[in-house]
C-alpha positions in Angstrom: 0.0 0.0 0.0 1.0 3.0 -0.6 0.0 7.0 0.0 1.0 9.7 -1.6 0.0 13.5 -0.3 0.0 17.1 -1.6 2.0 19.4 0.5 0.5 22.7 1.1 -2.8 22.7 2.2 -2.8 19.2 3.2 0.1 18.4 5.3 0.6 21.9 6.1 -2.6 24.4 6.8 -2.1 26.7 4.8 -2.7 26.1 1.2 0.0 29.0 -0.4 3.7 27.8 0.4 4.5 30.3 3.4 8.8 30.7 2.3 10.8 32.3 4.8 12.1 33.9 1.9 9.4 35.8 1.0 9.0 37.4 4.4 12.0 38.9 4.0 11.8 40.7 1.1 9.5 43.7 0.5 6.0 42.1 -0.8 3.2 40.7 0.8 1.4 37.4 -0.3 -1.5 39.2 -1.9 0.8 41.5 -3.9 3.1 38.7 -5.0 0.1 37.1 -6.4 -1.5 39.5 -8.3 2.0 40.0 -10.3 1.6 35.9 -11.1 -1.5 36.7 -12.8 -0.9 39.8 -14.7 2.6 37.9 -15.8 0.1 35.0 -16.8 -2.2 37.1 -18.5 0.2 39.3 -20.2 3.0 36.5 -21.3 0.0 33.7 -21.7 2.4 31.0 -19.5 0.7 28.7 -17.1 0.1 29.9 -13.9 3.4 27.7 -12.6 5.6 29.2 -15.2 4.7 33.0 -14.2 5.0 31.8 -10.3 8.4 30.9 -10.8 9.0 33.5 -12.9 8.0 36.1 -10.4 9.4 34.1 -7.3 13.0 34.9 -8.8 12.5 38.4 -9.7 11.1 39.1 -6.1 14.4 37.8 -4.6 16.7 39.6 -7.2 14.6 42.7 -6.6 15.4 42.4 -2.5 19.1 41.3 -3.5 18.7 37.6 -3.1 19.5 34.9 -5.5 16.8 32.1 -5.7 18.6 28.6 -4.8 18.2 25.3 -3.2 19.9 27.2 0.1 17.5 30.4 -0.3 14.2 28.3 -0.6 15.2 26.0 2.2 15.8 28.9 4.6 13.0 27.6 7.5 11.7 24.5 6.2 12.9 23.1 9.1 10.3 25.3 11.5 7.3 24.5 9.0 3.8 24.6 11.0 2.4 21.3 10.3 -1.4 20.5 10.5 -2.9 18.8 13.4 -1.3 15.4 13.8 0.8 15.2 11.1 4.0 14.8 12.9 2.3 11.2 14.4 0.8 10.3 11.6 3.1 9.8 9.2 5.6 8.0 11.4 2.9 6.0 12.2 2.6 4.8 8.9 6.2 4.1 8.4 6.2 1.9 11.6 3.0 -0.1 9.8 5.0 -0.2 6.2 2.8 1.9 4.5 5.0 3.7 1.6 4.6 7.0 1.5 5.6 9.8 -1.1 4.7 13.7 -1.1 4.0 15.0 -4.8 4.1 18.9 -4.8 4.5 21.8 -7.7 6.5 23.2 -4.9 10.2 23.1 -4.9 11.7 19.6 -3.5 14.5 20.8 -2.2 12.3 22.9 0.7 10.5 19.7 1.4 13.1 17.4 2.2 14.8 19.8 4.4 11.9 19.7 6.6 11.2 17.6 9.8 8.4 15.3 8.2 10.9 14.5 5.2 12.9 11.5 7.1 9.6 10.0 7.2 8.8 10.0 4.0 10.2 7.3 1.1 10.2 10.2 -1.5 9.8 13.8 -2.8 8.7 14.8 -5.9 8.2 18.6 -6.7 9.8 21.5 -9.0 13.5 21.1 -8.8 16.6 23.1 -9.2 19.0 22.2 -12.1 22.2 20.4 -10.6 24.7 22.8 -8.9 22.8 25.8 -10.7 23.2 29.2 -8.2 21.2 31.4 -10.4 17.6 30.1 -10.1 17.3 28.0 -13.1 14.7 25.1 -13.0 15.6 21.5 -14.1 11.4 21.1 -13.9 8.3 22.3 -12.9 5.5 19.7 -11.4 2.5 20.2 -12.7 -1.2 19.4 -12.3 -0.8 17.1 -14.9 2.5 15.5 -13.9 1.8 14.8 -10.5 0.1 11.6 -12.4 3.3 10.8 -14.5 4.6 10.7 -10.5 1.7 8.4 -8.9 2.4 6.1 -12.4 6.6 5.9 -11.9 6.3 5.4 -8.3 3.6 2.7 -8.0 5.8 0.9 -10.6 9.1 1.2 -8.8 7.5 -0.1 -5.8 5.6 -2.5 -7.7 1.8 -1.4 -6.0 -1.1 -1.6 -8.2 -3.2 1.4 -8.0 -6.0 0.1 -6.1 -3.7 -0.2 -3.2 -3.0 3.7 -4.0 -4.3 6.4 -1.4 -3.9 9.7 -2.3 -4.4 12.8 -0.1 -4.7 16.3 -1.4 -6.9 19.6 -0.3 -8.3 21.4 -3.8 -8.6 21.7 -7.2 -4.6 21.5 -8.2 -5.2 17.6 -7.3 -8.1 17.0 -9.7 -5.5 15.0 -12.2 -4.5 13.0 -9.1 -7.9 12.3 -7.5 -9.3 11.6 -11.2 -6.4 9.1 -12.1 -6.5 7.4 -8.7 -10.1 7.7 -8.3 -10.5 6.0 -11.8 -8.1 3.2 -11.2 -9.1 1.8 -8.1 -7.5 3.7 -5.5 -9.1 5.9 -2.7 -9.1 9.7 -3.4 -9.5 11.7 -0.3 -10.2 15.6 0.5 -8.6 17.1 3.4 -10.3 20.5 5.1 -13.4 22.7 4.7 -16.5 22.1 2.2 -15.9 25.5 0.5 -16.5 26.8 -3.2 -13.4 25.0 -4.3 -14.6 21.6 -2.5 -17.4 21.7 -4.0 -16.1 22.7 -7.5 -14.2 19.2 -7.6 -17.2 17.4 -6.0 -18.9 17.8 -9.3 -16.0 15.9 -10.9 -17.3 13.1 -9.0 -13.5 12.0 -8.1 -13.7 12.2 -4.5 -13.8 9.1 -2.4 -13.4 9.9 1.2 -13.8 13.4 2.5 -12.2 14.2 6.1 -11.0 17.7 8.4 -7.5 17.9 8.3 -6.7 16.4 11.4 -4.0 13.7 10.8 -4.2 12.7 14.8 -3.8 9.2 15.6 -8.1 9.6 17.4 -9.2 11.2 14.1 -11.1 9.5 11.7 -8.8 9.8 8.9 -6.4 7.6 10.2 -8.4 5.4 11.6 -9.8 5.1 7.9 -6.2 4.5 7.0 -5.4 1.6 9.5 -9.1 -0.1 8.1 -7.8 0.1 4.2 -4.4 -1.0 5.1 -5.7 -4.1 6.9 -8.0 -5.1 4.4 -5.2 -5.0 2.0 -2.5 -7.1 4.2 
């Protein structure tokens, strides 16, 4: 068995990565997003494309360069949601895989505390030894499937033994393929306008607060699946 989660907004409570970076340059979130989609109108990119694009310019604008070292700066002190930090050990004690897939950069993810955990990171990556910003890839929506596909086969678990975990409509292209193939897709947090905008895709399995504690029900869900499969 295996589970694979989104990282901001599922494993974390806030569904915009909260960099250290960022708060140390002179912009706040709502600012920094509002250049991502005039750059997206204007330049007609994807929305990941003109994030990256402005995520560097910010930093050269404040005198930083953007690198595997800048991004990680406070990964370390990320706020987690409620239970994650038992959870996921939890699952690693059971031998449960488990994988995050995020379009957020990798390298801040496996510098955080939940990382040791986890049996793999796949997100938007630096090019190898580059200092100057330059991205080897950018996860996509779409790619987070090419992910769930390469992992299940390296670990040789069919996707009805596939849980995947995510909070909004960025997962659609996971909760459809998993959904579709067997697996369990599951929503984490509130029933608001973006809930209910993927409910009508009719992907969603399982819906559940985001409360990863070992009394919740989600992981009591977890433990049920798991034994049914061993």
């Amino acid at each position: 068995m295996i589970v694979f989660y989104d990282f901001d907004g599922t494993l974390t409570p806030y569904s915009i990565p909260q960099y250290e970076i960022i708060s140390k340059c002179n912009i706040d979130y709502e600012s920094f997003y509002n250049r991502v989609v005039e750059i997206t109108q204007k330049m007609h990119i994807s929305v990941y494309e003109a994030y990256y694009d402005v995520f560097k310019k910010v930093l050269m604008e404040n005198g930083f360069k953007l690198n595997s070292n800048i991004i990680s700066l406070g990964a370390e002190d990320v706020i987690y949601s409620k239970g994650v930090m038992e959870f996921i050990p939890a699952l690693k004690i059971m031998g449960i895989k488990q994988y995050v897939i995020t379009s957020g950069y990798k390298d801040y993810v496996l510098k955080t505390s939940v990382a040791k955990y986890l049996d793999g990171v796949e997100g938007t990556e630096f090019k190898d030894d580059d200092q100057d910003g330059n991205l080897d890839k950018i996860l996509t929506d779409e790619e987070k499937v090419d992910c769930i596909k390469n992992i299940c086969a390296k670990e040789h678990i069919p996707y009805e033994d596939v849980i995947y975990i995510g909070d909004g409509l960025t997962d659609k292209d996971a909760f459809t393929f998993v959904h579709e193939n067997g697996g369990k897709a599951i929503f984490v947090g509130d029933k608001n306008a973006e809930f209910e905008a993927l409910n009508s895709y009719h992907v969603i399995d399982e819906v559940f607060e985001r409360d990863f504690s070992l009394d919740a029900p989600l992981f009591a869900y977890i433990e049920s699946y798991y034994k049914k499969e061993v």
